[in-house]
N, CA and C atoms as an extended XYZ file, in Angstrom:
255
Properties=species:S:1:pos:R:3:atomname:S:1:resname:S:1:resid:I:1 pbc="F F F"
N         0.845       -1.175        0.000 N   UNK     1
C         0.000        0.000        0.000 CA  UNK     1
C         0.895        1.245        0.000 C   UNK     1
N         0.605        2.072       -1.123 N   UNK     2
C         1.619        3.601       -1.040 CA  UNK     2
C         0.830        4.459        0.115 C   UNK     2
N         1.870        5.034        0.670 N   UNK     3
C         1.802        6.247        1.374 CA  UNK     3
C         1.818        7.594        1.042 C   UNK     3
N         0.796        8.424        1.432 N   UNK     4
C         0.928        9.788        0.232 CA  UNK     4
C         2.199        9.917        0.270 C   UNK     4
N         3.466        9.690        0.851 N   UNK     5
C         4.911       10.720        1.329 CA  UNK     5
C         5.473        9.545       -0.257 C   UNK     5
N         5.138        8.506       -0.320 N   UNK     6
C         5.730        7.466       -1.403 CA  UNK     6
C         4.643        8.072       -2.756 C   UNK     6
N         3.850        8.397       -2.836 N   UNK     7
C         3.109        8.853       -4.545 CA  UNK     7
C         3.577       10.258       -4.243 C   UNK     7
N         4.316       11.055       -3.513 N   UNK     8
C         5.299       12.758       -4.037 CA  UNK     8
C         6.344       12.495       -4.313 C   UNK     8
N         7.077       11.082       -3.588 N   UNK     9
C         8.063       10.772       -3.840 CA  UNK     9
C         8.279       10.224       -5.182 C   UNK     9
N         7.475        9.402       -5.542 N   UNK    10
C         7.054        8.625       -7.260 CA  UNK    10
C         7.126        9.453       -8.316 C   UNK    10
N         6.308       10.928       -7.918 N   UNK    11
C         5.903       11.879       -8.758 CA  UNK    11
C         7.712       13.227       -8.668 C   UNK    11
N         7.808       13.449       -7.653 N   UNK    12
C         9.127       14.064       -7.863 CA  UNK    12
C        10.446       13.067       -9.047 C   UNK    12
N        10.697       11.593       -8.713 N   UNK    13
C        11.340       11.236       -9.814 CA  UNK    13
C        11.222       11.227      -10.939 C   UNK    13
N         9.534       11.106      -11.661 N   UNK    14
C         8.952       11.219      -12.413 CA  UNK    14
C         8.795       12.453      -13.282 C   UNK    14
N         8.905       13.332      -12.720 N   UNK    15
C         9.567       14.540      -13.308 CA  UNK    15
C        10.618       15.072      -13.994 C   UNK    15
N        11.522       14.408      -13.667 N   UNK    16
C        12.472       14.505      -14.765 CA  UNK    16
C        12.711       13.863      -16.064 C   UNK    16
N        11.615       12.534      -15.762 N   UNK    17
C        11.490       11.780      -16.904 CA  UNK    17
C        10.804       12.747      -17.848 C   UNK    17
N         9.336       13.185      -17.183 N   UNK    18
C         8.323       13.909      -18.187 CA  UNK    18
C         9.453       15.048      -18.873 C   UNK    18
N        10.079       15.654      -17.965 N   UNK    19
C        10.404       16.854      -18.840 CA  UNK    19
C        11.269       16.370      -19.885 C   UNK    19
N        12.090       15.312      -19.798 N   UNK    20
C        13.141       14.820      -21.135 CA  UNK    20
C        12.234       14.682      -21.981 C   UNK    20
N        10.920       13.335      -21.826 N   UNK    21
C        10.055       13.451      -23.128 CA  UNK    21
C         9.414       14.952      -23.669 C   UNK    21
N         9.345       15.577      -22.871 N   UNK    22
C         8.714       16.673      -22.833 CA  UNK    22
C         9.634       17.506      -24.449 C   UNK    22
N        11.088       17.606      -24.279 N   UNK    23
C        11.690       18.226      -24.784 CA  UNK    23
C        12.736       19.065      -23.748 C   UNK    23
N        12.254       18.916      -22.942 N   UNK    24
C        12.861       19.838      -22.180 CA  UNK    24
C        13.755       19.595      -21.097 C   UNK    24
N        15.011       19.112      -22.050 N   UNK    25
C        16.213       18.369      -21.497 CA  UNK    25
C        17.105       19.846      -20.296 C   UNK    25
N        17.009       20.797      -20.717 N   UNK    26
C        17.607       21.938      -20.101 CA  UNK    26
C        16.966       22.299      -18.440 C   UNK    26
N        15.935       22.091      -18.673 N   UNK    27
C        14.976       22.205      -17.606 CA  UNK    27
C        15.230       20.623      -16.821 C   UNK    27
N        15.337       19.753      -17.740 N   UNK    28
C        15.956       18.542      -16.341 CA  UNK    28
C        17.016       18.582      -15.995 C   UNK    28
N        18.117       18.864      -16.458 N   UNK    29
C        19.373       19.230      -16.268 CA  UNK    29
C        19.225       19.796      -14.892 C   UNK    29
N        18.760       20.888      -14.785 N   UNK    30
C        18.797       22.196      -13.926 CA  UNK    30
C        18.305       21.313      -12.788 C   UNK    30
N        17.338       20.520      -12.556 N   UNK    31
C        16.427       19.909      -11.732 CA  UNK    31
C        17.237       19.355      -11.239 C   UNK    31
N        18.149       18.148      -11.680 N   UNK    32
C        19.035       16.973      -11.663 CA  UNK    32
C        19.897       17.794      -10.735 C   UNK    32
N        20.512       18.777      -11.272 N   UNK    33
C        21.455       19.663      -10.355 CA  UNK    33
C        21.382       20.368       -9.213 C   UNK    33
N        19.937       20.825       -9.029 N   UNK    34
C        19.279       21.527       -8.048 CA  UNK    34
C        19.771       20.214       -6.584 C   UNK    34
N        18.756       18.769       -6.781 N   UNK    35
C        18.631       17.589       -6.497 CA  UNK    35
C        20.020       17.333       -5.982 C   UNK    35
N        21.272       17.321       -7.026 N   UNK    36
C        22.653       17.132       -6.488 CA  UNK    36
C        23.129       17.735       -5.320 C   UNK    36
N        22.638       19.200       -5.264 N   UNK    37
C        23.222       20.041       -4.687 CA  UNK    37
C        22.394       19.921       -3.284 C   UNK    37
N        20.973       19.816       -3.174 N   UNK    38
C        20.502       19.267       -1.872 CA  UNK    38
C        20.869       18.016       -1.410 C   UNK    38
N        21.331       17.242       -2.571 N   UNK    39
C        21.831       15.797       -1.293 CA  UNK    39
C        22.996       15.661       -0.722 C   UNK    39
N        23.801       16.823       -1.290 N   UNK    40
C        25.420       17.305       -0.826 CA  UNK    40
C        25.119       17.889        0.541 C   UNK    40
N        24.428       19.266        0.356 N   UNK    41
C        23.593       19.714        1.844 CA  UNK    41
C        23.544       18.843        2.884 C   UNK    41
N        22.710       17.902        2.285 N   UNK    42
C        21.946       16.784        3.452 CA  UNK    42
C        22.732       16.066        3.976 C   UNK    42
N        24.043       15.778        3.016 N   UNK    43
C        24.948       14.643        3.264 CA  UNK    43
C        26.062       15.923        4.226 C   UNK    43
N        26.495       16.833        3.977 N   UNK    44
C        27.440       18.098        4.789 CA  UNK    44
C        26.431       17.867        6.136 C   UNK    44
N        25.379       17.918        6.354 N   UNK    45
C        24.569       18.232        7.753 CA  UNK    45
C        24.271       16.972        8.459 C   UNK    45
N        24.634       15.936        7.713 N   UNK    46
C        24.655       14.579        8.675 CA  UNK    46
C        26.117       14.564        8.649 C   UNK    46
N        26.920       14.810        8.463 N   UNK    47
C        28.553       14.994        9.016 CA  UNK    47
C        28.995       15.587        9.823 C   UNK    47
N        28.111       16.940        9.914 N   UNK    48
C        28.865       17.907       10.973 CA  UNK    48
C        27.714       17.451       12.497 C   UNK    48
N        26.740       16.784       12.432 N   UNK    49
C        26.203       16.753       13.372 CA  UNK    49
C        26.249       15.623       14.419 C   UNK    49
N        27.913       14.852       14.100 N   UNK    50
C        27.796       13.495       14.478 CA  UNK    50
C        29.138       14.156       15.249 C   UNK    50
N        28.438       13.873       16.470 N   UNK    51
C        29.627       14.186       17.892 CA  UNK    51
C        30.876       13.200       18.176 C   UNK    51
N        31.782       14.004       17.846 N   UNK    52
C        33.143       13.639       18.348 CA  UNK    52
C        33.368       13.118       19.441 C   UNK    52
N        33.804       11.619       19.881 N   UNK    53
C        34.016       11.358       21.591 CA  UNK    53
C        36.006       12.488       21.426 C   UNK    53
N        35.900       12.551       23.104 N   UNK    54
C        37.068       13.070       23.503 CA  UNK    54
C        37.895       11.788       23.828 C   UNK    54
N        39.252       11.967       23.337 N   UNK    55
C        40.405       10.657       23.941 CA  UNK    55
C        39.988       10.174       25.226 C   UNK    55
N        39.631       11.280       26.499 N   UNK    56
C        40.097       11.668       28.065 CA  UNK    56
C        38.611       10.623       28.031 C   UNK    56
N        37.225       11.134       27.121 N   UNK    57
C        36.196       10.573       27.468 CA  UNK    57
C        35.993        8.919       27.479 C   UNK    57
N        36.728        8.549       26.415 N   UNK    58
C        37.305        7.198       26.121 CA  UNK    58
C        37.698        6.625       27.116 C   UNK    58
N        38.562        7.266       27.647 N   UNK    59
C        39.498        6.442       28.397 CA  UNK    59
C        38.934        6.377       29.704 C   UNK    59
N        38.001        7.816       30.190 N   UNK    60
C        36.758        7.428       31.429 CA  UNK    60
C        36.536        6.191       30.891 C   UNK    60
N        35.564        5.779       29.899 N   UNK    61
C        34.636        4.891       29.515 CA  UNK    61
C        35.463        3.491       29.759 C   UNK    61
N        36.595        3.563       29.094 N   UNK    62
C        37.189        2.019       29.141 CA  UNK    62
C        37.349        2.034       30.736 C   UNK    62
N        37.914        3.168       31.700 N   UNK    63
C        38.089        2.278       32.991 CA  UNK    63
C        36.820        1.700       33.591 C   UNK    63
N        35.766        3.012       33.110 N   UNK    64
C        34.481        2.173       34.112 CA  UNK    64
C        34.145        0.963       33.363 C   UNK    64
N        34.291        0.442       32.437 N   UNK    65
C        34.174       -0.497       31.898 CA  UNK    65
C        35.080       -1.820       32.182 C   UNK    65
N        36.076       -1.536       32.732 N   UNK    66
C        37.009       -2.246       33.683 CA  UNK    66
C        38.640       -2.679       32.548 C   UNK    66
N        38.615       -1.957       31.689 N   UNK    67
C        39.567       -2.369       30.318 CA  UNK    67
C        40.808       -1.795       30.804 C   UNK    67
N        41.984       -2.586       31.193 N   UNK    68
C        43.465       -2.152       31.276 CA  UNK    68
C        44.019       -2.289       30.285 C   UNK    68
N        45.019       -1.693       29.876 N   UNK    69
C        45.900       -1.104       28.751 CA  UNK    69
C        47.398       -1.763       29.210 C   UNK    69
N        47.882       -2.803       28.738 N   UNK    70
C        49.086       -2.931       28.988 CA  UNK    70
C        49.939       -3.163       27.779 C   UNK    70
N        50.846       -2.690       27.381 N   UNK    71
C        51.706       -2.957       25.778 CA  UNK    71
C        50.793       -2.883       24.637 C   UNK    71
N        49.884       -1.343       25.163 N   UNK    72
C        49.423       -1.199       23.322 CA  UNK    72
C        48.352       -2.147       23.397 C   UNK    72
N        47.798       -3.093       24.603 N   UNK    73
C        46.763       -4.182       24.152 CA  UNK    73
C        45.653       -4.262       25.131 C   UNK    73
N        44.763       -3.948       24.835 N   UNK    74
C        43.805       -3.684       26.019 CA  UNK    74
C        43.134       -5.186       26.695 C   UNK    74
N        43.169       -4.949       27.797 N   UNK    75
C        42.779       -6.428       28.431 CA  UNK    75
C        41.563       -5.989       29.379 C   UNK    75
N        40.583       -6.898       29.786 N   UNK    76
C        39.247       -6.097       30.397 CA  UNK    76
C        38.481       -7.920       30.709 C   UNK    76
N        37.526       -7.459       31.088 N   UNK    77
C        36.095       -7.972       31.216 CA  UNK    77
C        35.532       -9.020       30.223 C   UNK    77
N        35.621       -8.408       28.959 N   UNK    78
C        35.380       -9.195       27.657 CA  UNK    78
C        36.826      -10.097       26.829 C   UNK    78
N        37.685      -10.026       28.004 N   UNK    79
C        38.740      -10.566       27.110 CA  UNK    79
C        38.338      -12.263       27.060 C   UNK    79
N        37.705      -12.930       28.255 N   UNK    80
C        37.710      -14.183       27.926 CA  UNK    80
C        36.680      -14.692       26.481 C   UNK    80
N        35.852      -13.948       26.550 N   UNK    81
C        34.863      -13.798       25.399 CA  UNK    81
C        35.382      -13.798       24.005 C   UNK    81
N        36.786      -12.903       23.920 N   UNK    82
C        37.664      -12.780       22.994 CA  UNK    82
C        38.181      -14.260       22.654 C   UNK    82
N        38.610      -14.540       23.553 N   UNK    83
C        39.305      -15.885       23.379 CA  UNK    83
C        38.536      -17.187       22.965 C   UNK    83
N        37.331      -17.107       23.093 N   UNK    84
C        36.437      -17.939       22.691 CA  UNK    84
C        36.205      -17.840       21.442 C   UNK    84
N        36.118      -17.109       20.859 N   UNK    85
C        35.803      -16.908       19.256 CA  UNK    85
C        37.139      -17.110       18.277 C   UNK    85
């Protein structure tokens, strides 16, 4: 069953088809590009909005988590788990 948000969505792709038959390759062009340039947007604003952990916060996290660090190799809680697989 379509959802109205899926027949605007149907009808927005569909638009660029009509206008090529249409003749009016210049006018899809422009569309196509418009389209590029908002999913660059969309794709820039899901990048900048994805939070950075801090090293210091990490390294809270691994102790409460019980993870020691010895030679570069972290050993913890889940290490026997490790060894099982």
């Amino acid at each position: 069953m379509l959802m109205p948000d899926d027949r605007v969505a149907g009808a927005a792709v569909d638009e660029p088809l009509l206008l090529i038959l249409l003749g009016e390759r210049a006018a899809a062009a422009r569309l196509e590009a418009e389209w590029r340039r908002e999913a660059r947007a969309g794709l820039q604003a899901l990048v900048q909005r994805e939070p950075m952990a801090e090293p210091a916060d990490l390294l809270a996290l691994a102790g409460r988590l019980g993870v020691k660090f010895e030679n570069g190799s972290a050993t913890g809680p889940f290490e026997r788990d490790r060894r099982v697989s």
